[in-house]
N, C-alpha and C positions, 0 to 999 in steps of 0.2 A: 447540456451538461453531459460529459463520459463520464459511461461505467468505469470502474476498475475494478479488474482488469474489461478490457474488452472484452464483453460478450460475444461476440461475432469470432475472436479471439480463442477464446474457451469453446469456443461450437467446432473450431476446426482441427482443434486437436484429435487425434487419434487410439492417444496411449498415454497410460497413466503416470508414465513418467515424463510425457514431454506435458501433462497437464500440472505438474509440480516443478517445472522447470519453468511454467507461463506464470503461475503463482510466485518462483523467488526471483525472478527476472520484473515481475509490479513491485513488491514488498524491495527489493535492493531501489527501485528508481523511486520510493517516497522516501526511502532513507538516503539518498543524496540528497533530494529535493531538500531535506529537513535540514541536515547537515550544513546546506550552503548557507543557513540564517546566520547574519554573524551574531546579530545583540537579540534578537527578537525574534519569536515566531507564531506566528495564529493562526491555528487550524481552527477552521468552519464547515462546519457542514448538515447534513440533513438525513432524515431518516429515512431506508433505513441507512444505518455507518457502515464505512466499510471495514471488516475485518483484520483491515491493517494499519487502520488506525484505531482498534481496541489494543494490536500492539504496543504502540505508540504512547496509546493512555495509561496502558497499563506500566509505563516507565515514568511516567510522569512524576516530577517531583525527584527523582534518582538521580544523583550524579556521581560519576565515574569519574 
């Protein structure tokens, strides 16, 4: 199973700003991810969660 983001990922960043550029470059690819569900979508997963899916959660029920 992968991390998200890669840890291997996060280990070779340099600078704190290309380490929030690896952060909204994973969080933009679960929101296409999500985005592509047309009718349905089920997120699974295990502990601990990741961070961008408390995002996620925390929309849950919201619509725009």
């Amino acid at each position: 199973m992968a991390d998200w983001p890669s840890q291997a990922r996060i280990e070779a960043v340099t600078d704190e700003g290309d380490l929030e550029e690896v952060y909204e470059t994973e969080r933009h690819l679960l929101y296409v991810a999500c985005t592509r569900a047309r009718d349905h979508l089920l997120v699974t997963g295990v502990e601990p969660s990741s961070e961008f899916l408390d995002d996620l959660i925390g929309g849950a029920g919201k619509r725009t």
